[in-house]
C-alpha positions as CSV (number, residue, x, y, z in Angstrom):
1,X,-64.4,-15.2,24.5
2,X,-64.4,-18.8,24.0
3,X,-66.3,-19.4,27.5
4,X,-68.9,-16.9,25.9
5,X,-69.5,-18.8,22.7
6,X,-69.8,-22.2,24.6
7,X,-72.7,-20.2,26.7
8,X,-74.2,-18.7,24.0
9,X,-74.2,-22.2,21.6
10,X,-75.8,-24.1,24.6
11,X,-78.4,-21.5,25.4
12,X,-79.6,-21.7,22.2
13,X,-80.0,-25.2,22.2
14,X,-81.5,-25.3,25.8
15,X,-84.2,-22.3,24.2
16,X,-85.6,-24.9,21.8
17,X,-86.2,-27.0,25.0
18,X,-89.7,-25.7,26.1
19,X,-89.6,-26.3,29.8
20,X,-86.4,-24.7,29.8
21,X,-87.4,-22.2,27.8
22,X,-90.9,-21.8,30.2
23,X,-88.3,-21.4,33.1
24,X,-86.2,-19.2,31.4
25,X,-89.0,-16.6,30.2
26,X,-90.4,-16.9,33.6
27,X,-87.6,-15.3,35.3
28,X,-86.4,-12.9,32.4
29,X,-90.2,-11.0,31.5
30,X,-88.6,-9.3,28.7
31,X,-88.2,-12.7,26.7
32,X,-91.9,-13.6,27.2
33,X,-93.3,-10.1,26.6
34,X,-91.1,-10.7,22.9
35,X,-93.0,-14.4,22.5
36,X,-96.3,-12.7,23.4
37,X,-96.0,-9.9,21.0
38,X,-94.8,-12.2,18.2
39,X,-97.7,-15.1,18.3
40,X,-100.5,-13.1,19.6
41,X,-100.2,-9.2,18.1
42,X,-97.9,-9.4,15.5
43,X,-97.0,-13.3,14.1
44,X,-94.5,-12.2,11.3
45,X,-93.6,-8.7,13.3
46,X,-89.6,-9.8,13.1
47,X,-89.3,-11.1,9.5
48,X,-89.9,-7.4,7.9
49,X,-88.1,-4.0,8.8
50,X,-92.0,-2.4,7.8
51,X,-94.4,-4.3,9.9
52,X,-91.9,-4.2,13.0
53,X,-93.0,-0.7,12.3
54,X,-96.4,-1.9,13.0
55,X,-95.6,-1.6,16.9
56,X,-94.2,1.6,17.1
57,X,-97.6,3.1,15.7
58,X,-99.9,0.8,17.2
59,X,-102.2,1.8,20.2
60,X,-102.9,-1.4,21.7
61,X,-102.4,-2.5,25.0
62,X,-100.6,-5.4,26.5
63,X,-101.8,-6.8,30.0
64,X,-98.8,-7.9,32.7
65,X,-98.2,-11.6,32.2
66,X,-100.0,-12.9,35.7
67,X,-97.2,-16.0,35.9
68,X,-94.3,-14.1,34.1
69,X,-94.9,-10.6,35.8
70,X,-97.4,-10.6,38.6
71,X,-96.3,-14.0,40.1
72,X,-92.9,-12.9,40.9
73,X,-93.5,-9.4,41.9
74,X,-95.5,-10.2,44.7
75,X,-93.1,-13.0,45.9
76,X,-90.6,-10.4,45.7
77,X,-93.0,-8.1,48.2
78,X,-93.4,-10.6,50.2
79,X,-89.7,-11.6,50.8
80,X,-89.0,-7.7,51.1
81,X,-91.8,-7.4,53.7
82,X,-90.2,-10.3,55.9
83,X,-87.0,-7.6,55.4
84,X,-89.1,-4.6,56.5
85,X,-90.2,-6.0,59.7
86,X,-87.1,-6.8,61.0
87,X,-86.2,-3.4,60.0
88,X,-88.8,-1.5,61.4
89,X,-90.1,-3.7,64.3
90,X,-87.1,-6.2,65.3
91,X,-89.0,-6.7,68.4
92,X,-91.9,-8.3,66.2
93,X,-89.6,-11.3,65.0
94,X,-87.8,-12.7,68.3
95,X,-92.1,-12.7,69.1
96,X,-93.4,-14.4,66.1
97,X,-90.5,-17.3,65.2
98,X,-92.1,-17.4,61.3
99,X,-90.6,-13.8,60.6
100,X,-87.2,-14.6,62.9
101,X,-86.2,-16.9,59.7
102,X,-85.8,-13.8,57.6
103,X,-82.9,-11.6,59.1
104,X,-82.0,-14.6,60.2
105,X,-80.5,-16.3,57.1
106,X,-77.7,-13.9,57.0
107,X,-74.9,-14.0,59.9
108,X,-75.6,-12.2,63.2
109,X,-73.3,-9.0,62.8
110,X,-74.2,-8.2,59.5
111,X,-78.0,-8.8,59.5
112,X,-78.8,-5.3,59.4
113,X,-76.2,-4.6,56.2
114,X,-77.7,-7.7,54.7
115,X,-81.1,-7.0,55.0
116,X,-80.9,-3.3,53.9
117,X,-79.2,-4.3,50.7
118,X,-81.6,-7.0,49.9
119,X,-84.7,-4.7,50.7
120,X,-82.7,-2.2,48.4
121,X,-82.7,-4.6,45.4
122,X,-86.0,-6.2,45.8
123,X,-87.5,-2.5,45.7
124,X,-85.8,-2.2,42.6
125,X,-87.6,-5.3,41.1
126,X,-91.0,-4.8,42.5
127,X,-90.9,-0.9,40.5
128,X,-89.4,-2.8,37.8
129,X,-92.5,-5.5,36.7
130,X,-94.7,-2.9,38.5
131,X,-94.0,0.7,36.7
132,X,-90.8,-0.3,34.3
133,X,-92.8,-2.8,32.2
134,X,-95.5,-0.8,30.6
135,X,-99.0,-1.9,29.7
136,X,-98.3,0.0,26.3
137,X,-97.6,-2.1,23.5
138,X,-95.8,0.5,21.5
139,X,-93.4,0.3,24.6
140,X,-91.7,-3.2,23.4
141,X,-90.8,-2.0,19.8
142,X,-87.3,-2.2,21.5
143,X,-87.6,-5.6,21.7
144,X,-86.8,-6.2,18.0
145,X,-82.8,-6.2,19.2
146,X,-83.7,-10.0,19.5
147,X,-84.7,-10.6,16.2
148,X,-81.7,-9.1,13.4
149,X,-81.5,-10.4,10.3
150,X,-80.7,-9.0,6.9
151,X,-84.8,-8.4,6.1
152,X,-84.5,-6.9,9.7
153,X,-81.5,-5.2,10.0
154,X,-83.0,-1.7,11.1
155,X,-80.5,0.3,8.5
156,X,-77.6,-1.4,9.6
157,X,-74.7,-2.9,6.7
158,X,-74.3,-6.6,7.1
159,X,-70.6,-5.4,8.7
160,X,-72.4,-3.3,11.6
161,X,-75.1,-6.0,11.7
162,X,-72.7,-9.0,12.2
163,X,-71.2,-6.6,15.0
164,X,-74.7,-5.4,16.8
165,X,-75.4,-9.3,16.6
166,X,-71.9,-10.0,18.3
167,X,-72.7,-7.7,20.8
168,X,-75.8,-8.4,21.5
169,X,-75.2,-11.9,22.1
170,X,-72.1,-11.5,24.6
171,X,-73.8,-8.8,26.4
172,X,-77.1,-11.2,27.0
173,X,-74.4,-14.3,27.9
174,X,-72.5,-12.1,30.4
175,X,-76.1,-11.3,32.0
176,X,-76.8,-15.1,32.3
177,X,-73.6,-15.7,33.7
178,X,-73.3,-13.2,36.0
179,X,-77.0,-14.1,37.5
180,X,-76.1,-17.4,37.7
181,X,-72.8,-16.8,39.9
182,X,-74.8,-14.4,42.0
183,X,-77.9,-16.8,42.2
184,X,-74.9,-19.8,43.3
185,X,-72.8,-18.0,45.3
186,X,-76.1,-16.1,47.5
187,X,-77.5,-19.5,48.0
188,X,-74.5,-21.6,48.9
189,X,-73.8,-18.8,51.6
190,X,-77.1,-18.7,52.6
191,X,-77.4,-22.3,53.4
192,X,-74.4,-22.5,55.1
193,X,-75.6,-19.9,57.3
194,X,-78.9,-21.7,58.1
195,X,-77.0,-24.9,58.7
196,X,-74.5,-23.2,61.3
197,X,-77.2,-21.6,63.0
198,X,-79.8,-24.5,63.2
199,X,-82.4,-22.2,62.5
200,X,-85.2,-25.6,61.9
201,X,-85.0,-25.3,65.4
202,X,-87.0,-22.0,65.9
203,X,-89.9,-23.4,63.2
204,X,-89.5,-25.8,60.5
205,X,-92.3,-24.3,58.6
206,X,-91.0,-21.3,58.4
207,X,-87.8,-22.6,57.4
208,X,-89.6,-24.0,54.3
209,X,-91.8,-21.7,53.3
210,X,-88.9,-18.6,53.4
211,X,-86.4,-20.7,51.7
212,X,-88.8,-21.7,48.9
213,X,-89.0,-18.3,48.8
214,X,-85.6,-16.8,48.5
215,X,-84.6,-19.5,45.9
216,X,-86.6,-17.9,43.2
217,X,-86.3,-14.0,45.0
218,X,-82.9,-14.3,43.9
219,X,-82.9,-15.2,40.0
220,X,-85.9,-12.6,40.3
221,X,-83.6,-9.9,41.8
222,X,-80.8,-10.8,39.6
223,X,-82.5,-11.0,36.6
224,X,-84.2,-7.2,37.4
225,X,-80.5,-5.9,38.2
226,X,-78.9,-7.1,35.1
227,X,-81.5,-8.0,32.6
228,X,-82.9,-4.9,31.4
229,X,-79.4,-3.1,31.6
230,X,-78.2,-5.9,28.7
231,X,-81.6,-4.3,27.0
232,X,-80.6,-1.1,27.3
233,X,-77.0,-1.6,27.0
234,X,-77.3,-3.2,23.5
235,X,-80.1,-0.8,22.4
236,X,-77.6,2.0,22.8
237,X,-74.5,0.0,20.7
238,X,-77.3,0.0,17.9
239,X,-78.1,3.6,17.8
240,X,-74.6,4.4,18.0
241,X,-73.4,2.5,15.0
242,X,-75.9,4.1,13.3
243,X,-75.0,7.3,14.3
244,X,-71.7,6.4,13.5
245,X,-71.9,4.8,9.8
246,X,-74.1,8.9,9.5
247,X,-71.0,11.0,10.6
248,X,-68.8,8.4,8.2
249,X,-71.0,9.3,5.4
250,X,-71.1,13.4,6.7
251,X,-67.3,13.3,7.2
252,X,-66.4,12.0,3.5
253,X,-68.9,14.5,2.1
254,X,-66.9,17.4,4.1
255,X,-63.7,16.2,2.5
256,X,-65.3,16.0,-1.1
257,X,-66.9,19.7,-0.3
258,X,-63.5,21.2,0.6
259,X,-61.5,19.5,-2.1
260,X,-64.0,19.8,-5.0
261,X,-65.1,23.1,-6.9
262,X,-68.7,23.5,-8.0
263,X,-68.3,21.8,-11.6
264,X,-66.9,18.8,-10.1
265,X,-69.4,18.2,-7.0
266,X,-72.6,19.9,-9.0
267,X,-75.1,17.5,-6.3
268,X,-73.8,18.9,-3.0
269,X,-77.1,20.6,-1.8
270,X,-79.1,17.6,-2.7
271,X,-76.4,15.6,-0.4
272,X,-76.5,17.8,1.9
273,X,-80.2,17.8,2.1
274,X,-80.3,13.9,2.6
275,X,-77.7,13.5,4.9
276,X,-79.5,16.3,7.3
277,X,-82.8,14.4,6.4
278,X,-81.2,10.7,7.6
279,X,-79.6,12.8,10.9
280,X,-83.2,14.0,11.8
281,X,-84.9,10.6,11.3
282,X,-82.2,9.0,13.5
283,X,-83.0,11.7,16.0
284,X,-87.0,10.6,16.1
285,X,-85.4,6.7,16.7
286,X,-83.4,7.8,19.5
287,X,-86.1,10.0,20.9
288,X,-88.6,6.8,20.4
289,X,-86.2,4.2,21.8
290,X,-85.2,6.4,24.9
291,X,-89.2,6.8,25.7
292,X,-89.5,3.2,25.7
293,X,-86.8,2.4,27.9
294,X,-86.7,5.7,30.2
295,X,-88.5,3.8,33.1
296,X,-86.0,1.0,33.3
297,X,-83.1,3.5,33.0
298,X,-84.1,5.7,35.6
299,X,-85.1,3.2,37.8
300,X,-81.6,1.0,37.7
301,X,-79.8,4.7,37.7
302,X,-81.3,5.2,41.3
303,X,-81.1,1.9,42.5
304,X,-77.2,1.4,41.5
305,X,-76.3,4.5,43.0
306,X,-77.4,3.3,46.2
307,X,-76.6,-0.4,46.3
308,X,-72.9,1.1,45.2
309,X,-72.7,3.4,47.3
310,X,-73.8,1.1,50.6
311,X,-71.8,-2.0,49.4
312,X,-68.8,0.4,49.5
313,X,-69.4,1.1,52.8
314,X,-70.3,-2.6,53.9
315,X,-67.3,-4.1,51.9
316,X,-64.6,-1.6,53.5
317,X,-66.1,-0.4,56.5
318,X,-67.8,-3.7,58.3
319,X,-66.5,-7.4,58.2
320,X,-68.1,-10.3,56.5
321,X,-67.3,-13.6,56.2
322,X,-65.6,-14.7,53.2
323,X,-68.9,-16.4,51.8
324,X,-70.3,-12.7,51.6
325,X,-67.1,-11.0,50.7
326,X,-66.9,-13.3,47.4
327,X,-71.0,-12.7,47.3
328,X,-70.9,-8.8,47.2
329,X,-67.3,-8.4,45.5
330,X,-69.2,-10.0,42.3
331,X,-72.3,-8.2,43.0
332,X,-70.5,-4.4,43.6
333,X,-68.3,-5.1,40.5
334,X,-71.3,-6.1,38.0
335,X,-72.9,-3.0,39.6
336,X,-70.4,-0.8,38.8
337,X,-69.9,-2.2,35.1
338,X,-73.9,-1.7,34.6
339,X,-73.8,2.2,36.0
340,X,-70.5,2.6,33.5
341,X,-72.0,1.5,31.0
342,X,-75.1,3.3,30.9
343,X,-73.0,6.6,31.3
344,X,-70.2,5.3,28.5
345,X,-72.7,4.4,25.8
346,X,-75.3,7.2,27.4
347,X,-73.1,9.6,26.7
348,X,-71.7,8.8,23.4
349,X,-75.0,9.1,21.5
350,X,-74.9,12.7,22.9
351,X,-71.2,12.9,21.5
352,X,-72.0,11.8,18.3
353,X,-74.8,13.9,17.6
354,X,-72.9,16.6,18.6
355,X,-70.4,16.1,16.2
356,X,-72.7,15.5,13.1
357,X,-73.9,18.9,14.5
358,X,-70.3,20.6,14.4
359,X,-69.6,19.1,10.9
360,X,-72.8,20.1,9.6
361,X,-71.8,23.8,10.5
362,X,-68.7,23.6,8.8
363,X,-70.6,22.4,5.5
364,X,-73.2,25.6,5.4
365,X,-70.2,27.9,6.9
366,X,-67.8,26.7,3.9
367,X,-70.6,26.4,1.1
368,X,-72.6,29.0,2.7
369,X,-72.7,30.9,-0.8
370,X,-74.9,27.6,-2.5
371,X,-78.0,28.0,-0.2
372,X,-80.5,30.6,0.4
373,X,-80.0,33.3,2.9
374,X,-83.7,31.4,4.6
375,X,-81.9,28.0,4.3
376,X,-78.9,28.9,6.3
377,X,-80.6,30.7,9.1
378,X,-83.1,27.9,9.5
379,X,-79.9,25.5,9.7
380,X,-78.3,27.5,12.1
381,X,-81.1,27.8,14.5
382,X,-81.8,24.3,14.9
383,X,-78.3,23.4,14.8
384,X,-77.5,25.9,17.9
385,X,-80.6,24.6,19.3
386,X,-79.9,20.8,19.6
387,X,-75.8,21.7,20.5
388,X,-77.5,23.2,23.8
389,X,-80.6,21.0,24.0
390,X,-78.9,17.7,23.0
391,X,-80.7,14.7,22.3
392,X,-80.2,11.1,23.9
393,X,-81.2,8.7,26.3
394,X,-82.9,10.3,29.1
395,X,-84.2,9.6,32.8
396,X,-87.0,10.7,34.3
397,X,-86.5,14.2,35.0
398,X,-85.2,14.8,31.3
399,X,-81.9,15.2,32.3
400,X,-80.0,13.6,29.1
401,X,-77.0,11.3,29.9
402,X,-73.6,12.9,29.1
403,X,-70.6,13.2,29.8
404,X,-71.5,15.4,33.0
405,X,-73.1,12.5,34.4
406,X,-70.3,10.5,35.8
407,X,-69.1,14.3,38.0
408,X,-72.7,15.0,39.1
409,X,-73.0,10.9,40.0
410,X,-69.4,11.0,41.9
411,X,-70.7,13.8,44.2
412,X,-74.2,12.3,44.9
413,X,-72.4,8.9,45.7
414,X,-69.8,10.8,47.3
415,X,-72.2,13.1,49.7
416,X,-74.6,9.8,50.8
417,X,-71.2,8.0,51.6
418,X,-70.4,10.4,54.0
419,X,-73.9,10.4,56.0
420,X,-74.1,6.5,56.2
421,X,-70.4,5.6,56.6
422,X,-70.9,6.8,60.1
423,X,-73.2,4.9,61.0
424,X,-72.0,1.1,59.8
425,X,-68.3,2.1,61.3
């Protein structure tokens, strides 16, 4: 991890650099959408737990950033249209030399591959800064994952809160990282490319203006592939270790309960009581935070699947030069890590809530005789109700991530495998 900390040390000294940090916030939204919110809506929102609470509840609305959000969406169309001609009408570019430069950038046998993939991610960006990022303020409440201190620390012990802040900060260095080797790598293959195939020679203005083009089209794409899954990512760590340090404190009452009589454990029912009261306020906090980041969540699930999918195919079933190969190996792997992750962490909110659930049945079954015949049949019924409704993080359909998700994913992958791999063999 000591690679990590030398990134994470110099990034914070390049942030107090405000050109770098202009640049910076340019190509990662979700930065200036937390600088906008802090100077112009709420100055002092990050310095106390209650008036970060101010957001949640507050109906204002936020307009899309025209240079941090609008700028680079419609360079991103524009770079994907060039793609969709070739793709559509190929006949159109040999015609008009200004859209040859496009499909032309990539090498001659796997144009077609290169261009679908690219079209593929650039989609995913444009619905991104388009749909994803909401005009909502009460949408960026998330965002206080950037700002934990001990006024700040949403719950959390200083232990968990030294580890959320860990994790937060190696997740968000492996995102730079990784965008920066893709951004590199595409554009040192790319070049070579348009060296080796002279391509100034069909029109040198078209040359310039697509190349000025992809430059920033890449740290765009990159950053909308890997930026908001670091988000998410690293909002779901924090809701599990709250969830966790819950079913800690439910566990150790369960062993108390079981080992104690009623004269030594006279305050069980009011425990009880305020244990079930913390688990249903963490439920509203999960249910908040999964609103707020169900766009980007379903919209990177979709797009993942795909891109993984195809780049299986391209990267077993076609060749590439080793440029490429390197290009989508690094690519295809941070895809695969992002999808896993989502399901891993995903999932293990839905675990742990089951659990508290389970031991929370086991306290009313073994005390039943302390609480009220009312009591227990209310408990019962919204237990059994949330064990086969569970809550989590959801996409867009409601379907809630669990552990069914990596099966039902497999086979989806799986079944468009088969009806493309036939086509790039």
């Amino acid at each position: 991890m000591n690679i990590l900390n030398l990134e994470i040390n110099l990034w914070k000294k390049l942030m107090k650099n405000k050109y770098y940090r202009f640049i910076h916030n340019h190509i990662n939204n979700l930065y200036h959408y937390d600088e906008i919110i802090r100077k112009q809506y709420y100055p002092r929102s990050t310095e106390n737990y209650n008036e970060n609470e101010q957001i949640e509840k507050s109906n204002e609305m936020i307009r899309r950033p025209f240079w941090n959000v609008i700028v680079p969406g419609l360079i991103c169309c524009l770079y994907s249209f060039g793609l969709f001609v070739y793709l559509i009408w190929p006949d159109i570019v040999y015609v008009h030399p200004f859209f040859l430069i496009v499909p032309h950038m990539y090498p001659a046998n796997i144009r077609i591959y290169c261009s679908i993939m690219s079209l593929i991610w650039g989609v995913n960006y444009i619905f991104q800064v388009f749909y994803g990022l909401s005009t909502d303020l009460r949408h960026y409440q998330f965002l206080h994952i950037l700002h934990l201190n001990k006024s700040n620390g949403r719950g959390l012990d200083q232990e968990n809160l030294r580890r959320l802040r860990l994790f937060r900060d190696r997740m968000f260095s492996i995102e730079r990282l990784t965008c920066s080797s893709i951004g590199f790598s595409a554009w040192i293959a790319v070049s070579f490319n348009v060296i080796q195939q002279r391509l100034w020679q069909y029109s040198i203005l078209g040359l310039f203006f697509w190349s000025a083009i992809f430059i920033p089209w890449c740290l765009y794409v990159s950053s909308g592939l890997y930026q908001f899954p670091a988000f998410i990512v690293t909002i779901n760590y924090y809701l599990i270790l709250k969830q966790k340090s819950l079913q800690q404190k439910m566990h150790r009452f369960y062993l108390r309960l079981i080992r104690s009589n009623r004269k030594s454990f006279p305050g069980r029912y009011f425990e009880f009581v305020r244990l079930n009261k913390a688990f249903v306020e963490l439920q509203k906090e999960i249910v908040f935070n999964s609103m707020q980041l169900v766009r980007f969540l379903s919209i990177l699930f979709i797009s993942f699947s795909v891109a993984l999918t195809y780049l299986t195919c391209v990267l077993f079933l076609a060749w590439m030069p080793i440029l490429y190969i390197i290009v989508y190996l690094i690519i295809y792997v941070a895809h695969l890590i992002s999808l896993s992750a989502f399901i891993q962490y995903g999932s293990k909110i839905e675990y742990l809530n089951r659990n508290f659930l389970r031991f929370n049945r086991k306290c009313l079954c073994n005390e039943h005789h302390f609480f009220s015949n009312k009591y227990l049949l209310k408990q019962e019924s919204v237990t059994s109700t949330m064990l086969e409704c569970p809550v989590g993080m959801m996409l867009l359909d409601g379907c809630v991530i669990t552990g069914r998700t990596q099966f039902a994913l497999m086979i989806n992958i799986s079944t468009f495998f088969y009806l493309i791999c036939r086509r790039i063999t």
